[in-house]
Structure formats: structure tokens, C-alpha cells
CHARMM-style PDB file with segment names, atoms N, HN, CA, C and O in Angstrom:
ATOM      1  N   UNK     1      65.146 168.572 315.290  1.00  0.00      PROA
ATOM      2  CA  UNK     1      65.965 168.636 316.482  1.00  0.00      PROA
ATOM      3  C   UNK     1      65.658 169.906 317.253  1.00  0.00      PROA
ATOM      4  O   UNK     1      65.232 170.975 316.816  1.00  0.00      PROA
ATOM      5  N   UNK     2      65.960 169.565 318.472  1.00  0.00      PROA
ATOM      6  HN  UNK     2      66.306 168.696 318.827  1.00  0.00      PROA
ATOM      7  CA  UNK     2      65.616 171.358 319.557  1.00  0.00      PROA
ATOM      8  C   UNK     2      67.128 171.347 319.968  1.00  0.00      PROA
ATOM      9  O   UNK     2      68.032 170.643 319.519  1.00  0.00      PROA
ATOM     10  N   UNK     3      67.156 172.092 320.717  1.00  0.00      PROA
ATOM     11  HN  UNK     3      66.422 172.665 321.082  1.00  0.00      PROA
ATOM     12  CA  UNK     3      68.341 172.634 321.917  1.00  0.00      PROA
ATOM     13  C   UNK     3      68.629 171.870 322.649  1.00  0.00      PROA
ATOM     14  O   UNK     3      69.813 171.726 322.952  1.00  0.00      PROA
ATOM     15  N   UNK     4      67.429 170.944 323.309  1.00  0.00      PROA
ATOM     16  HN  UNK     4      66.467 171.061 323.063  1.00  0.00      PROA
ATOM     17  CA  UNK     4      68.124 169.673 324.260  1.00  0.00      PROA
ATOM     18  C   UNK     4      68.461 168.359 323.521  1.00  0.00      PROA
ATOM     19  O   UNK     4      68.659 167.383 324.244  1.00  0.00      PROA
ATOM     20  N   UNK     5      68.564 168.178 322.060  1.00  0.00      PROA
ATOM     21  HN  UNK     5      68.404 168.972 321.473  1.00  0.00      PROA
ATOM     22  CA  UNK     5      68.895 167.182 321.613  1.00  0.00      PROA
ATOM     23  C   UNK     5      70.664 167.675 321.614  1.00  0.00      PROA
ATOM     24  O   UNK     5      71.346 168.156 320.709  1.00  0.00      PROA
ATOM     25  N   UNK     6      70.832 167.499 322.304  1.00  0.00      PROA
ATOM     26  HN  UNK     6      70.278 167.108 323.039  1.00  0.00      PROA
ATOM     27  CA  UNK     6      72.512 167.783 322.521  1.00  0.00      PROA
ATOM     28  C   UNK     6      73.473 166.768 321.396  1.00  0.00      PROA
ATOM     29  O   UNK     6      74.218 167.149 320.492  1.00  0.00      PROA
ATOM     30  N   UNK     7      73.137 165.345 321.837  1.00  0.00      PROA
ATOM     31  HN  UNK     7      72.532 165.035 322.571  1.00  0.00      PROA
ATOM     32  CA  UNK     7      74.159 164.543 321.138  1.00  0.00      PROA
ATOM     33  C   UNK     7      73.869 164.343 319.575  1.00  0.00      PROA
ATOM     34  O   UNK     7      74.859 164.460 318.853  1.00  0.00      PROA
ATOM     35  N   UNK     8      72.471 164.015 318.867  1.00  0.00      PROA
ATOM     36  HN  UNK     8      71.667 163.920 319.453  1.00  0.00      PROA
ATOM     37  CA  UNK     8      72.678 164.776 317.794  1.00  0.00      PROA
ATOM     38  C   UNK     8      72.613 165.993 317.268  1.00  0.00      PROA
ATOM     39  O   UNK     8      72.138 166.280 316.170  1.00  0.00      PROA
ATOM     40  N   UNK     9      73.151 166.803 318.147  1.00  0.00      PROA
ATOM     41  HN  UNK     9      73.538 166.570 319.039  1.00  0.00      PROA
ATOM     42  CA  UNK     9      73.331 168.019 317.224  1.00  0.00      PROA
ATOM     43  C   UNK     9      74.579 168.071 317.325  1.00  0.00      PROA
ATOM     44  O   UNK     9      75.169 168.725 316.466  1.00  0.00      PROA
ATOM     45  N   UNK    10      75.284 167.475 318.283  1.00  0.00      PROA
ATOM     46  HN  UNK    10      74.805 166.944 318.981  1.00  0.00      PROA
ATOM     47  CA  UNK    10      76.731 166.820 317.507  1.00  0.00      PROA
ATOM     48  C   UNK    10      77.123 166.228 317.027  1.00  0.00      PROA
ATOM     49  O   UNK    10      78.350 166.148 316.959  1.00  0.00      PROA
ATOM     50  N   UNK    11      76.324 165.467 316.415  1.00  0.00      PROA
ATOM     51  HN  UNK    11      75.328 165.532 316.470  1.00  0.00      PROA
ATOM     52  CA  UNK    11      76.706 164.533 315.751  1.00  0.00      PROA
ATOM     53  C   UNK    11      76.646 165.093 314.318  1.00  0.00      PROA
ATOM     54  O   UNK    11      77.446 164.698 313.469  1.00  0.00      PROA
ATOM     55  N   UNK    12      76.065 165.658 314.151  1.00  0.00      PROA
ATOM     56  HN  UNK    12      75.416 165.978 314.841  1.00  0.00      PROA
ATOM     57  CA  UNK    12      75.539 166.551 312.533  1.00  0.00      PROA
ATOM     58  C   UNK    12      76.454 167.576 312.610  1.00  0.00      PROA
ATOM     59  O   UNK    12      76.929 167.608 311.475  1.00  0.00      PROA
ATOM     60  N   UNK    13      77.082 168.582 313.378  1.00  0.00      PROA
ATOM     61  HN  UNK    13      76.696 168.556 314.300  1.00  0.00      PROA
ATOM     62  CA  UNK    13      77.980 168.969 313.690  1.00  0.00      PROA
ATOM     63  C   UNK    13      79.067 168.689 313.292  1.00  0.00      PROA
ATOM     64  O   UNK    13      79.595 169.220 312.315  1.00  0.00      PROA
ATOM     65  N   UNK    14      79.512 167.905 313.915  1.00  0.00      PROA
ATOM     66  HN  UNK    14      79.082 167.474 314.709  1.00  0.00      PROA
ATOM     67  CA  UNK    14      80.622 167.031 313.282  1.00  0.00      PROA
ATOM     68  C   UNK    14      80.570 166.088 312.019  1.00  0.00      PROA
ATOM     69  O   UNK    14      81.633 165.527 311.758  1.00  0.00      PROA
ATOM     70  N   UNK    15      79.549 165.842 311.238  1.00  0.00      PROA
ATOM     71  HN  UNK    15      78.685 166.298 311.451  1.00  0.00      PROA
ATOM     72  CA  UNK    15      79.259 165.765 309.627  1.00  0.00      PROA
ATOM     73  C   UNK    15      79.537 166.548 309.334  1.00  0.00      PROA
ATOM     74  O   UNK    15      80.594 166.528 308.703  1.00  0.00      PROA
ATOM     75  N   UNK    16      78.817 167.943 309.542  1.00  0.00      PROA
ATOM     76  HN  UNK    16      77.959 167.959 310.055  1.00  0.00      PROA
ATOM     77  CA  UNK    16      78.724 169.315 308.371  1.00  0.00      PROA
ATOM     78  C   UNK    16      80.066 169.896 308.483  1.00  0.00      PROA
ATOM     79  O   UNK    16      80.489 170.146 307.354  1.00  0.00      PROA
ATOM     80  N   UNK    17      80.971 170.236 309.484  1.00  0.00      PROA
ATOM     81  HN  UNK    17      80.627 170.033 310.401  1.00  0.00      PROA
ATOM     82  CA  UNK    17      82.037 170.628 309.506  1.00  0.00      PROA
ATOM     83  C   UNK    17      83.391 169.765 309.941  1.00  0.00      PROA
ATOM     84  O   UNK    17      84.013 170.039 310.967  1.00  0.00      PROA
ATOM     85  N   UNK    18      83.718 168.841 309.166  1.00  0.00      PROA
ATOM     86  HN  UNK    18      83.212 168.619 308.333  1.00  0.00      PROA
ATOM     87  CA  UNK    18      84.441 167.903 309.889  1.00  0.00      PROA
ATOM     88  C   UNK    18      86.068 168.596 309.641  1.00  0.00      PROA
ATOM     89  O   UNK    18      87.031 167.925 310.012  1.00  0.00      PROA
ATOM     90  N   UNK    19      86.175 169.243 309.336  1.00  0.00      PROA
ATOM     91  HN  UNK    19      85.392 169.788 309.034  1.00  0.00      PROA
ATOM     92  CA  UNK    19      87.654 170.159 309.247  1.00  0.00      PROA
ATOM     93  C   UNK    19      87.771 171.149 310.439  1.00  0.00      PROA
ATOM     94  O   UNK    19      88.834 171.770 310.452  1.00  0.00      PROA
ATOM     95  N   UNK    20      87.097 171.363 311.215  1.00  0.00      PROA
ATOM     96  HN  UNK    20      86.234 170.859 311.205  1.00  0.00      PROA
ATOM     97  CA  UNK    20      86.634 172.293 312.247  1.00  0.00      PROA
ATOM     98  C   UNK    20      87.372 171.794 313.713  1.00  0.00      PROA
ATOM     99  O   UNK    20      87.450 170.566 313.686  1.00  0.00      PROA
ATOM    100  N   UNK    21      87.778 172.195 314.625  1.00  0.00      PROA
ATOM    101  HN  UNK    21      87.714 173.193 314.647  1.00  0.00      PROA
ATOM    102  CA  UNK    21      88.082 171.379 315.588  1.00  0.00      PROA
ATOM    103  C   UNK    21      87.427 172.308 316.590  1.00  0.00      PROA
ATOM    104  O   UNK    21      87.912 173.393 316.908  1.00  0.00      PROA
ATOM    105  N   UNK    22      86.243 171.794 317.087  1.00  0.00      PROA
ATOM    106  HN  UNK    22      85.849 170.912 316.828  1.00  0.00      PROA
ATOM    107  CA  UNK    22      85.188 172.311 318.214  1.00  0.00      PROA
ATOM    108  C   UNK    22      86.121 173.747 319.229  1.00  0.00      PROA
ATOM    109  O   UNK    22      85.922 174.960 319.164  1.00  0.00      PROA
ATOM    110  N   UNK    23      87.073 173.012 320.046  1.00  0.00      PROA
ATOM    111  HN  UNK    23      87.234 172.026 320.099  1.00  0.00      PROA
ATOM    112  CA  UNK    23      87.461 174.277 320.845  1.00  0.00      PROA
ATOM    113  C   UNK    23      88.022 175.195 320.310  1.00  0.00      PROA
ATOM    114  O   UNK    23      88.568 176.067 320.986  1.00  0.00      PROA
ATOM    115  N   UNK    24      88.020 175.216 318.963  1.00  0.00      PROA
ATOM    116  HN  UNK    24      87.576 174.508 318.414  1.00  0.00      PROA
ATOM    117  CA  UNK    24      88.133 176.540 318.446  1.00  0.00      PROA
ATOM    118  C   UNK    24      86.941 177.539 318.047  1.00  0.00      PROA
ATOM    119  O   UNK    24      87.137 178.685 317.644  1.00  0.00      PROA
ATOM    120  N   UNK    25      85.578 176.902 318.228  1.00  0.00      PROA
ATOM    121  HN  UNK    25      85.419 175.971 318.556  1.00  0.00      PROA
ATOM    122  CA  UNK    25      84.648 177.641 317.858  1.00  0.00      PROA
ATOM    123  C   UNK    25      84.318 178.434 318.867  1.00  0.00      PROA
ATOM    124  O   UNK    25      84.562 178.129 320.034  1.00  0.00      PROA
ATOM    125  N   UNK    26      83.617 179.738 318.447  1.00  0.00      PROA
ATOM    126  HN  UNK    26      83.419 179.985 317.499  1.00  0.00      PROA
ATOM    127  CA  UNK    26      83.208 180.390 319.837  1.00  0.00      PROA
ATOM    128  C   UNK    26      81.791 180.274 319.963  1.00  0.00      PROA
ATOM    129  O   UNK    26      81.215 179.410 319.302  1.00  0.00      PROA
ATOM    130  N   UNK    27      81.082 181.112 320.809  1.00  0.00      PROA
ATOM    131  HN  UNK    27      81.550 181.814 321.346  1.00  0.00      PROA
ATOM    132  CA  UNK    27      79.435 180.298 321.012  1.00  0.00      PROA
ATOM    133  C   UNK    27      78.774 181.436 319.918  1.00  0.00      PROA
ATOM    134  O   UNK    27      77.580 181.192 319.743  1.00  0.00      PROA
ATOM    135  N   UNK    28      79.175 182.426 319.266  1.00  0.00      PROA
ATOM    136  HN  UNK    28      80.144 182.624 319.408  1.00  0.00      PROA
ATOM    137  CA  UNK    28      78.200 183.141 318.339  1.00  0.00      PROA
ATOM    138  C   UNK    28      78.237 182.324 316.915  1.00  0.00      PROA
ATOM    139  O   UNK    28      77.320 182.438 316.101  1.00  0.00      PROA
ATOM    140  N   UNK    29      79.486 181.416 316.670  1.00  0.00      PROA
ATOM    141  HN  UNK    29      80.231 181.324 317.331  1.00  0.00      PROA
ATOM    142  CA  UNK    29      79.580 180.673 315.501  1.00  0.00      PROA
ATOM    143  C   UNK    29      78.536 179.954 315.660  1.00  0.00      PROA
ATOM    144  O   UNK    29      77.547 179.785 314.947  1.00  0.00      PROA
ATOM    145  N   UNK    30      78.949 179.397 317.016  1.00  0.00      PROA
ATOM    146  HN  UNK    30      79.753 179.535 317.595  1.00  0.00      PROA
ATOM    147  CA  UNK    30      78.140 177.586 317.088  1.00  0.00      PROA
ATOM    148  C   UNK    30      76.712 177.320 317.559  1.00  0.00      PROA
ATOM    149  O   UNK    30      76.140 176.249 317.765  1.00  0.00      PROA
ATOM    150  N   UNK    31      76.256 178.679 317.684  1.00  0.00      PROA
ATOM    151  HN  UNK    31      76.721 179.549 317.517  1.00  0.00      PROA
ATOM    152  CA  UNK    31      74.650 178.911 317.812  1.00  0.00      PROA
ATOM    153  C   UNK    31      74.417 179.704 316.201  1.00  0.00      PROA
ATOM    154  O   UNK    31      73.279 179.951 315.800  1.00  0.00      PROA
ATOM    155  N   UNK    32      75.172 179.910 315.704  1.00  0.00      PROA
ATOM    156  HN  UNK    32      76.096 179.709 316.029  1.00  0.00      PROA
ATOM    157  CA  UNK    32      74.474 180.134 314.131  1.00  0.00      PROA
ATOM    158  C   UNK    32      74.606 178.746 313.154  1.00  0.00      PROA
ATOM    159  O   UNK    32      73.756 178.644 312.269  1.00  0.00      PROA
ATOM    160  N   UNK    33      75.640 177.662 313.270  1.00  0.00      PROA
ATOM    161  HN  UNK    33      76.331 177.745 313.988  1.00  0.00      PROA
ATOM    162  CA  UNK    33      76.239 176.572 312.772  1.00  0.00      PROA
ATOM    163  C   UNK    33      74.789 175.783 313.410  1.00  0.00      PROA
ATOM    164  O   UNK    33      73.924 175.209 312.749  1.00  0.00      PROA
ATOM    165  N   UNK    34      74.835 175.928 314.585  1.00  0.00      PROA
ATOM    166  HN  UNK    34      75.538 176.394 315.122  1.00  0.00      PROA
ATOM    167  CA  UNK    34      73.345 175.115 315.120  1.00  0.00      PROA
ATOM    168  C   UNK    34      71.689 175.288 314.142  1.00  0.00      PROA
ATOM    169  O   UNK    34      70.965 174.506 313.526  1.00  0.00      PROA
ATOM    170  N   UNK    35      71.678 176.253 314.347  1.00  0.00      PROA
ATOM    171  HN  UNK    35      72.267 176.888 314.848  1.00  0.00      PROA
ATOM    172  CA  UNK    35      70.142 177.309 313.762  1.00  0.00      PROA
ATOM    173  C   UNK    35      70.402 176.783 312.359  1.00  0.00      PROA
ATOM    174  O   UNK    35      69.455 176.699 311.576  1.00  0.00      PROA
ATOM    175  N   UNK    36      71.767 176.386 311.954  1.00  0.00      PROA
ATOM    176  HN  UNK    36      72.535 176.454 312.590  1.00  0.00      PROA
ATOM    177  CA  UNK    36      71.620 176.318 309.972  1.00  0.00      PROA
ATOM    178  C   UNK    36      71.550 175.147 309.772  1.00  0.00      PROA
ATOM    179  O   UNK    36      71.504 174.799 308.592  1.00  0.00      PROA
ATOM    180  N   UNK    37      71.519 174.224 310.714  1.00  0.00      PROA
ATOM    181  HN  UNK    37      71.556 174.508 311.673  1.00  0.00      PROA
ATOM    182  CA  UNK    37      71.055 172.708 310.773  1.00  0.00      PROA
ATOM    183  C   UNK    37      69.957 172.294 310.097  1.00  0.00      PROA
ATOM    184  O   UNK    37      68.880 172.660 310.569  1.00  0.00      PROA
ATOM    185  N   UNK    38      69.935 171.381 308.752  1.00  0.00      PROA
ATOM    186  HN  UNK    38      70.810 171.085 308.368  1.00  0.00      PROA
ATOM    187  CA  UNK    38      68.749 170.783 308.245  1.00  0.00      PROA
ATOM    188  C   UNK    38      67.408 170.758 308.953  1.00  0.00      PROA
ATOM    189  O   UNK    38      66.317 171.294 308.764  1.00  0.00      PROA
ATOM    190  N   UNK    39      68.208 169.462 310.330  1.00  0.00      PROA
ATOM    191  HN  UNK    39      69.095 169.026 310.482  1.00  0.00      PROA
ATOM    192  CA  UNK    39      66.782 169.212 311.016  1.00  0.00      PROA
ATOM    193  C   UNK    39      66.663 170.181 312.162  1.00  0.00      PROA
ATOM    194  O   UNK    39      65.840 170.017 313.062  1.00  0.00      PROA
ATOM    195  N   UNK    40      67.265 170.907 312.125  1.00  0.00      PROA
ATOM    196  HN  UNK    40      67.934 171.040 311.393  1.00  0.00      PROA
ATOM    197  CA  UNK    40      67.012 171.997 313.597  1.00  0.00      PROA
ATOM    198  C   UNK    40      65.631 172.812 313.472  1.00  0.00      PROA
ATOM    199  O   UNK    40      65.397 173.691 312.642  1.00  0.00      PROA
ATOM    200  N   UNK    41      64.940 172.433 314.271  1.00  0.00      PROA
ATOM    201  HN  UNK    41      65.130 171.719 314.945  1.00  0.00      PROA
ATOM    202  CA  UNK    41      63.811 173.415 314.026  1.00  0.00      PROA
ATOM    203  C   UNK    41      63.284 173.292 316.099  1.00  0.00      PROA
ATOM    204  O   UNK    41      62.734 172.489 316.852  1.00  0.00      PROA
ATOM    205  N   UNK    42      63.959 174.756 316.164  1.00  0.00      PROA
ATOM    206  HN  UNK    42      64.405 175.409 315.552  1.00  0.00      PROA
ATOM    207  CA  UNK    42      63.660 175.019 317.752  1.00  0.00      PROA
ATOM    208  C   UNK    42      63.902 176.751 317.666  1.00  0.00      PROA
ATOM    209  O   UNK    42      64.398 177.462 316.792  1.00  0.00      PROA
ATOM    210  N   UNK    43      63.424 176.988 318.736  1.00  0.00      PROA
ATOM    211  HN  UNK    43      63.021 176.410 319.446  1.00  0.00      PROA
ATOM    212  CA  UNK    43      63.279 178.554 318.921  1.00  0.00      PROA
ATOM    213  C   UNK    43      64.578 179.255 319.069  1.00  0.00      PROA
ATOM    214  O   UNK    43      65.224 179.086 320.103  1.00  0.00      PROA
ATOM    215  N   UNK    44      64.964 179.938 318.237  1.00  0.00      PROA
ATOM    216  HN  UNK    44      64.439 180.075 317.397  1.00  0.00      PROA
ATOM    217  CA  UNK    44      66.339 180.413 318.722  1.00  0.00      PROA
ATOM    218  C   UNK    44      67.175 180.784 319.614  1.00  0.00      PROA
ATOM    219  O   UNK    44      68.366 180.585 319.857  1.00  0.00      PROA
ATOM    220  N   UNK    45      65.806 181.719 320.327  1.00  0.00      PROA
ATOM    221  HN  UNK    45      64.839 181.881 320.130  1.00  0.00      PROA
ATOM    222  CA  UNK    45      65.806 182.486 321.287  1.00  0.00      PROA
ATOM    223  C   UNK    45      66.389 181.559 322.710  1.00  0.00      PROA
ATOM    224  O   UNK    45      67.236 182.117 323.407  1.00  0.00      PROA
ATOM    225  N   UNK    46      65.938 180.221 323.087  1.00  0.00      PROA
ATOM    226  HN  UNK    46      65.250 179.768 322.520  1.00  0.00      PROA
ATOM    227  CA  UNK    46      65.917 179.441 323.807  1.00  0.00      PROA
ATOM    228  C   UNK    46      67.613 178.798 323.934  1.00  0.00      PROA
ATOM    229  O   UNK    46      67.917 178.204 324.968  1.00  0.00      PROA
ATOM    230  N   UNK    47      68.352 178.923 323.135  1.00  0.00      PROA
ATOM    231  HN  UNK    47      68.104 179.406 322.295  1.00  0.00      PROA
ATOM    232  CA  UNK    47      69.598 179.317 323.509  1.00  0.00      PROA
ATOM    233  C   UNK    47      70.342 179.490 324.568  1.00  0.00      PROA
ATOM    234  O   UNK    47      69.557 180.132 325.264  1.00  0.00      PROA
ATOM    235  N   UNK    48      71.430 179.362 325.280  1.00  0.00      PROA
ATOM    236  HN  UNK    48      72.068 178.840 324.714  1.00  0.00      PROA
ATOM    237  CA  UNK    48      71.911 179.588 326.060  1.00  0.00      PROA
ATOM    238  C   UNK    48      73.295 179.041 326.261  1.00  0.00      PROA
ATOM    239  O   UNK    48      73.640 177.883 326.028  1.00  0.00      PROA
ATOM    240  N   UNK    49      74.223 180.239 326.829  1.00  0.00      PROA
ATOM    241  HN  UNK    49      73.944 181.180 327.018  1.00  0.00      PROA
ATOM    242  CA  UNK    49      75.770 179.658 327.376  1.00  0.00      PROA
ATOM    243  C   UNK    49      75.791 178.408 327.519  1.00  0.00      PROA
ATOM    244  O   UNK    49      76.327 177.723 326.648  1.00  0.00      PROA
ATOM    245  N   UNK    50      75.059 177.662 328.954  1.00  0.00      PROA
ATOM    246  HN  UNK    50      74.624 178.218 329.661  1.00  0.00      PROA
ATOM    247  CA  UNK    50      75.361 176.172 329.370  1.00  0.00      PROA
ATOM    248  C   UNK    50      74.816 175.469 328.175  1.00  0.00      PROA
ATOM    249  O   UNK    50      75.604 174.580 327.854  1.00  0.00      PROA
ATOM    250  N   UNK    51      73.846 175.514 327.441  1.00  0.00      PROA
ATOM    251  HN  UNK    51      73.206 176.236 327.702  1.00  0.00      PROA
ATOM    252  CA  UNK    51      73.327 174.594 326.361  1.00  0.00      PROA
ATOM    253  C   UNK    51      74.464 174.547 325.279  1.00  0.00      PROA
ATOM    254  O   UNK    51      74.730 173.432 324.830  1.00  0.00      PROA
ATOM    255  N   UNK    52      75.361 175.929 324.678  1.00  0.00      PROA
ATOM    256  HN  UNK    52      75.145 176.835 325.043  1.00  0.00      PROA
ATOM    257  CA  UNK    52      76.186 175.744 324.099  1.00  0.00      PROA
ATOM    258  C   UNK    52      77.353 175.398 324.253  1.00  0.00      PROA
ATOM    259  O   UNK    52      78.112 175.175 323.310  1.00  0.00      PROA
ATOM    260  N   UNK    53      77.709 175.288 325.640  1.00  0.00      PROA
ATOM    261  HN  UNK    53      77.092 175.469 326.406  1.00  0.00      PROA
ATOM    262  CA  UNK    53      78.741 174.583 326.475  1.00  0.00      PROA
ATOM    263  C   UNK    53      78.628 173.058 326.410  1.00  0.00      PROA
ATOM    264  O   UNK    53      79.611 172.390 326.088  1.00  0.00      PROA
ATOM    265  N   UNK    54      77.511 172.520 326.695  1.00  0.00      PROA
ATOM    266  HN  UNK    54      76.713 173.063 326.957  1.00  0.00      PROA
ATOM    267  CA  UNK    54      77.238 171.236 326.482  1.00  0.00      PROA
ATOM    268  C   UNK    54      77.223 170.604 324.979  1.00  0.00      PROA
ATOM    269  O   UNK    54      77.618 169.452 324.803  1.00  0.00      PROA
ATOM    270  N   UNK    55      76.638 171.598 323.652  1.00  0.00      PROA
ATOM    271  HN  UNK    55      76.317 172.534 323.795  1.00  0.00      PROA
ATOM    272  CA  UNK    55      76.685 170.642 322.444  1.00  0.00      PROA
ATOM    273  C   UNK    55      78.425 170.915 322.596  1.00  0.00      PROA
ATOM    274  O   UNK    55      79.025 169.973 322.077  1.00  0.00      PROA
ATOM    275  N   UNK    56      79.270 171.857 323.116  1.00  0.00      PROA
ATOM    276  HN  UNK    56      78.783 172.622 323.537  1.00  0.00      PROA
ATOM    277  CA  UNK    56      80.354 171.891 322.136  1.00  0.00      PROA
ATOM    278  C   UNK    56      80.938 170.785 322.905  1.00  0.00      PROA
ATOM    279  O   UNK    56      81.486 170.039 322.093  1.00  0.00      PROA
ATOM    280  N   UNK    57      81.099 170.240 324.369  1.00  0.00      PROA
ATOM    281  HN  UNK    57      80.654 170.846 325.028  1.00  0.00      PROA
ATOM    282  CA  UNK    57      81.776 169.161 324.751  1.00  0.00      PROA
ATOM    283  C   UNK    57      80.935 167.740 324.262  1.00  0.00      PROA
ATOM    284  O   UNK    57      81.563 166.684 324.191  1.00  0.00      PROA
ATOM    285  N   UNK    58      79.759 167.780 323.995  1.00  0.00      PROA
ATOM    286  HN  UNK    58      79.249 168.638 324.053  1.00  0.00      PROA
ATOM    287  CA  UNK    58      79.687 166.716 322.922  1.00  0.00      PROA
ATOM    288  C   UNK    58      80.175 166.411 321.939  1.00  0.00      PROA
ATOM    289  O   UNK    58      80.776 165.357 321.730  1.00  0.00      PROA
ATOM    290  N   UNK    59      79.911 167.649 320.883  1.00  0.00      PROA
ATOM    291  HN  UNK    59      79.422 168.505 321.053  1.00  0.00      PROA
ATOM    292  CA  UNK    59      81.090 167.691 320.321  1.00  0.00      PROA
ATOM    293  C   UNK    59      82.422 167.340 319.959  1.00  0.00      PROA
ATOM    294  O   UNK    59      83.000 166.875 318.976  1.00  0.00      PROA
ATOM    295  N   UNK    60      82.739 167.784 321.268  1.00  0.00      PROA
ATOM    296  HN  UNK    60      82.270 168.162 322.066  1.00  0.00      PROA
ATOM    297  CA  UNK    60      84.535 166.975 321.043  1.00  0.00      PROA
ATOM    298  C   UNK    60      84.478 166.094 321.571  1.00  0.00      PROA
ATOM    299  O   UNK    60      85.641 165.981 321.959  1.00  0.00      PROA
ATOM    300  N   UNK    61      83.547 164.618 322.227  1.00  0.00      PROA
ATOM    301  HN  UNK    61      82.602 164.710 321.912  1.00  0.00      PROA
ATOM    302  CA  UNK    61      83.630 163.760 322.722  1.00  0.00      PROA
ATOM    303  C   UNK    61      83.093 162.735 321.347  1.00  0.00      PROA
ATOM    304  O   UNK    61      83.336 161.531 321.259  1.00  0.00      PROA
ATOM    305  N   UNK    62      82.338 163.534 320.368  1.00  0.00      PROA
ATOM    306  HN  UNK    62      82.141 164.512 320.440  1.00  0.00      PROA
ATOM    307  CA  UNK    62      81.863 162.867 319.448  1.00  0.00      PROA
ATOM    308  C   UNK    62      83.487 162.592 318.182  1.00  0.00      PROA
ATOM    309  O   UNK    62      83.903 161.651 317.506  1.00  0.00      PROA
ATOM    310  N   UNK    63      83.812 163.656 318.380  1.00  0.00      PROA
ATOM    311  HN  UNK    63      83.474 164.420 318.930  1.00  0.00      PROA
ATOM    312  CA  UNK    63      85.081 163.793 316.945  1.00  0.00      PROA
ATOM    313  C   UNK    63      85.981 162.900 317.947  1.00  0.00      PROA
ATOM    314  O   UNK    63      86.536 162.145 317.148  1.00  0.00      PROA
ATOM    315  N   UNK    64      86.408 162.575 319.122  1.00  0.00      PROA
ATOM    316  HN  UNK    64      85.957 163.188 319.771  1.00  0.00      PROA
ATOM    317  CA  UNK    64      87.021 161.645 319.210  1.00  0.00      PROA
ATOM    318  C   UNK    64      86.996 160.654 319.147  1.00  0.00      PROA
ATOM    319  OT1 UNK    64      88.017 159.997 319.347  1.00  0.00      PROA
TER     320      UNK     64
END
């Protein structure tokens, strides 16, 4: 997975932490929760606010 696979990386997301409720995470959690992803293999660096804005409202569109 990279950075623009948005919807599964919520989806695995919401596997690995299913006790978690997204708008409580902040973006230094959920870009390290990202990076510790099995299949994640993308540049870290490449990161960004809007990218982590977007998995986390996937996110909560996925847990609903």
C-alpha cells in the first residue's frame, strides 16, 4: 500500500485497531499507526496533513 491508497488503509485501520474511534486520533498517531501497517510500504516522508485528513475521514466512513 502507498499514501494514496486511502480506502484500504482504512480499512486495515479499522482491523488493527477496532477499539479506537478515529476522531480521537491525532495525525502524529495516525501517520505512525499508518507506517506500522503490514502492507504499507511507501515513503514516509510523502506524508501530509490533507492525506491524513483524508485516511482519517475514510476511516470513520469505513467504521460506520
Amino acid at each position: 500500500m502507498r499514501w494514496t491508497d486511502i480506502n484500504d488503509i482504512a480499512i486495515e485501520l479499522c482491523e488493527a485497531h477496532p477499539e479506537v474511534d478515529p476522531l480521537s486520533v491525532n495525525f502524529v498517531d495516525l501517520r505512525a499507526w499508518v507506517l506500522a501497517l503490514p502492507e504499507f510500504d511507501d515513503d514516509p516522508n510523502h506524508s501530509g496533513e490533507k492525506i491524513l485528513e483524508a485516511i482519517q475521514a475514510a476511516w470513520i466512513e469505513e467504521r460506520d
